[in-house]
N, C-alpha and C positions, 0 to 999 in steps of 0.2 A: 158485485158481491152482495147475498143477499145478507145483512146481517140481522136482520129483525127473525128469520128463517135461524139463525146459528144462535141467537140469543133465545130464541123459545127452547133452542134444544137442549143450552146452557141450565135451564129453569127446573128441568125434571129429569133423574135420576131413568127414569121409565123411557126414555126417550133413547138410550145408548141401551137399552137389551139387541145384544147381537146375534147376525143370525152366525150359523154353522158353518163357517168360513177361517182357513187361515192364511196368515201375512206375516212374512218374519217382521221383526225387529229392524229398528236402523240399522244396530248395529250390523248388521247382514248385507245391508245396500251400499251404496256409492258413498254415502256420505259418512265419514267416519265419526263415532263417537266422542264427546268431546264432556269428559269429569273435570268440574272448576270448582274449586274453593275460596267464599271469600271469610276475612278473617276478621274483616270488621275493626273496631278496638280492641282485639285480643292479640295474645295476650299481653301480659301486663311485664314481662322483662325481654331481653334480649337473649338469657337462659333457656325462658320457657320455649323461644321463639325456634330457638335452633335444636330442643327435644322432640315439640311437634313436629318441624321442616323434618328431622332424622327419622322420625314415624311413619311418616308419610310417606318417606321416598322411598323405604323399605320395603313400601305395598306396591311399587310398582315396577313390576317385573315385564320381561317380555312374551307372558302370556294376558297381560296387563290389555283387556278387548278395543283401548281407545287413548285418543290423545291427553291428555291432564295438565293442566294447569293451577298454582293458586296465587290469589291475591292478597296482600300483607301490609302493613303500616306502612307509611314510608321508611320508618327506624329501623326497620328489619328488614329490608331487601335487601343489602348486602349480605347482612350473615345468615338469609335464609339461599342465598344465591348461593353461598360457599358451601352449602350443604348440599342441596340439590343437584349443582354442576350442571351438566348437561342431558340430565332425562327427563326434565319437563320445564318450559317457563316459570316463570317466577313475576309477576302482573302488578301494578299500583293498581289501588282501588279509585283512585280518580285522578285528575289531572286539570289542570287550569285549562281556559281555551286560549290566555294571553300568551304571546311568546318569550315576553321580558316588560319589563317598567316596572313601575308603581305598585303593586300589587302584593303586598304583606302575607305573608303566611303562603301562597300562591306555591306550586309545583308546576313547572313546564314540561310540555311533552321533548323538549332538546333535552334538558335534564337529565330526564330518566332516560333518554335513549343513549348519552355518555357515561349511566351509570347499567347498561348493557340491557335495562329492560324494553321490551318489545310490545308488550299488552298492556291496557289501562281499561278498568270499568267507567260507562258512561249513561247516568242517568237513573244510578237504584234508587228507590222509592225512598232510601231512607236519606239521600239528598234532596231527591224532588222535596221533600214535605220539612224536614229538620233546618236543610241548609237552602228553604227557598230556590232549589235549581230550577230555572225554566226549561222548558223546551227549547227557546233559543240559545240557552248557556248549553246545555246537553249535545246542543245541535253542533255549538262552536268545539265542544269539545272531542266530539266526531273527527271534524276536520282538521285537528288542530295535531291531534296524532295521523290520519292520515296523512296529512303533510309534509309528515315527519317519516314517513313511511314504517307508521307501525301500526298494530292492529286494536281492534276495540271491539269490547261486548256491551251493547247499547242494550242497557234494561229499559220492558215495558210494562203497564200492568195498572191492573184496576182497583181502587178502590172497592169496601164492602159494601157500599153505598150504591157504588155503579155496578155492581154486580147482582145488586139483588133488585135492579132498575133495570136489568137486561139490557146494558149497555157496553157490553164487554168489545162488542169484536169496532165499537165506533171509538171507544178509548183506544185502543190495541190500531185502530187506523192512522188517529192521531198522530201518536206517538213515534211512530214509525215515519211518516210524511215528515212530519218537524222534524223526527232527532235527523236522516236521512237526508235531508234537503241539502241539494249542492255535492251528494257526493255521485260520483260516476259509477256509471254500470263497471269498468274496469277494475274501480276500486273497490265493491262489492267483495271481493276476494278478502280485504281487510278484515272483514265486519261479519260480526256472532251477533245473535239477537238472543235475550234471554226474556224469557216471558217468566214474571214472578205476579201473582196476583197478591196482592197489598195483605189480605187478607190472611192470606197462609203465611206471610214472613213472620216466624220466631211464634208463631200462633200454636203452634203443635199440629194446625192443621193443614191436611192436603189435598189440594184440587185432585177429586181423582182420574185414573189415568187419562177415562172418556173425556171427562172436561179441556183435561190440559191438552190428549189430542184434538178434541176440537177448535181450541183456541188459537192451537200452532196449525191448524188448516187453514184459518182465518187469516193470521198473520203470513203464511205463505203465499195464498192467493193475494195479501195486497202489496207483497214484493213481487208478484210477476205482473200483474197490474203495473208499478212502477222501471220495473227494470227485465220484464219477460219471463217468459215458463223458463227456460234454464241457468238464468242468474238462479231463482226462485228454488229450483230444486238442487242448486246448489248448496244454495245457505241452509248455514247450521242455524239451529235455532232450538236452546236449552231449554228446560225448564227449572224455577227457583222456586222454594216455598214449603219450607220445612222436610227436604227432601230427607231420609231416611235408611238404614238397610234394609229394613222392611217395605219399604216404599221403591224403592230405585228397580226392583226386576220388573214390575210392572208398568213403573212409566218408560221404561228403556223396550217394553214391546211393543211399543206403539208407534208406525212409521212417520209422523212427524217430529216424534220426541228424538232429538239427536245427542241429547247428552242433559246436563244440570250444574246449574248453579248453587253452589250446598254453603248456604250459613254455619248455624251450630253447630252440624254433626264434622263439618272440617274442622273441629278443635278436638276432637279425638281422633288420634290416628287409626285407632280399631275400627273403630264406626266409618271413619272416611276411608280407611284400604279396604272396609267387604262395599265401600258406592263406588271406587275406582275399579274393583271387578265384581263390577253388576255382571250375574248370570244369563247372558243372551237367551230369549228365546221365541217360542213361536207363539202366537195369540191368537186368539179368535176375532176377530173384527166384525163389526156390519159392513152390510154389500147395498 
């Protein structure tokens, strides 16, 4: 992989003029689109929790282009489940990698699987850096839901510092190797990769589309690298980072972009039901 070659292209804006070619959308391929929201600390009652979840689910109908999911406090998976029912998951935003003991405050992946939930995020930036998450806790927490045989969206993503050091697609290697370590090509079916560059989280800003598809080419190529061209071109792989309605039709025509991870704008149901029907369409790409 050459990444010194994908980090010079990251560097300039002038690098992604494309020629006159078009390539649909993922949404249009094999791999289905995949709208995720995380909820973070919000909000602040159980009231508010189950007006959003009602907004939300309202936007997604069966002309709805992709799968959806969101992630919520622990305090509100239940009464965001009672809302939702059965037309899209309902996800913890993290999970311990312990399975029981000692461990204070701690959520287990058994837990949440006898409280019917199925998906757990692992490794947002805003644990790596807040709650000191390693690579290796990220890693445990991978497996610790696999396990359990449920699924997980392993967040990756660079710093503003490694980004403007051209070091993106050696972080984005990283992270992927450690969180992924120990799990089978089998289990690969589990496992979303969301790529959020640190940078754009809650920033107002966003990698645009060129960057983010070149980032999710990187990260592709070092899952087939690891587990072959059609693990590789199976996996989804989001992108996170102030996603937008004005943002989501153009990162969603880019065929590595398979779907997003949406902060903010998932605490308005308006602004999250027009990114759960992002407009498919056709782009122009470089050849």
């Amino acid at each position: 992989m050459k990444f010194s070659i994908a980090a010079s292209l990251l560097a300039t804006a002038s690098a992604f003029v494309p020629s006159v070619n078009v390539e649909k959308s993922s949404a249009l391929f094999a791999r289905k689109p995949f709208i995720t929201g995380n909820w973070k600390l919000n909000p602040s009652t159980k009231e508010e929790a189950i007006a959003l979840a009602t907004s939300v689910t309202s936007a997604v109908t069966d002309e709805t282009p992709g799968d959806v999911a969101i992630f919520v406090p622990f305090p509100f998976i239940e009464c965001v489940s009672n809302v939702v029912g059965d037309k899209f998951p309902v996800g913890a935003e993290m999970v311990s990698p312990n399975m029981k003991g000692a461990f204070t405050g701690d959520i287990s992946a058994p837990m949440l699987k006898s409280c019917g939930v199925e998906w757990a995020l692992a490794g947002h930036s805003e644990r790596r850096t807040i709650n000191a998450e390693t690579d290796e806790y990220i890693n445990g927490q991978c497996l610790a839901l696999i396990e359990n045989d449920m699924s997980v969206i392993l967040c990756i993503g660079e710093t503003l510092e490694e980004y403007e050091k051209g070091l993106v697609g050696a972080v984005c290697e990283m992270q992927l190797k450690k969180g992924l370590c120990g799990v089978s090509p089998e289990d690969m079916s589990k496992v979303v990769i969301a790529y959020e560059p640190v940078w754009a989280i809650g920033t107002g800003k966003v990698a645009t589309p060129e960057i983010a598809q070149s980032v999710h080419e990187i990260c592709r190529g070092v899952i087939s690298e690891m587990y072959g061209p059609q693990i590789a071109e199976d996996c989804r792989i989001l992108y996170g980072g102030s996603v937008s309605p004005e943002s989501v039709d153009g990162l969603m025509a880019k065929p590595d972009i398979d779907g997003t991870l949406v902060g903010g704008a998932s605490l308005d149901g308006e602004k999250f039901g027009r990114i759960i029907n992002f407009q498919p369409v056709e782009a122009p790409v470089a050849v």
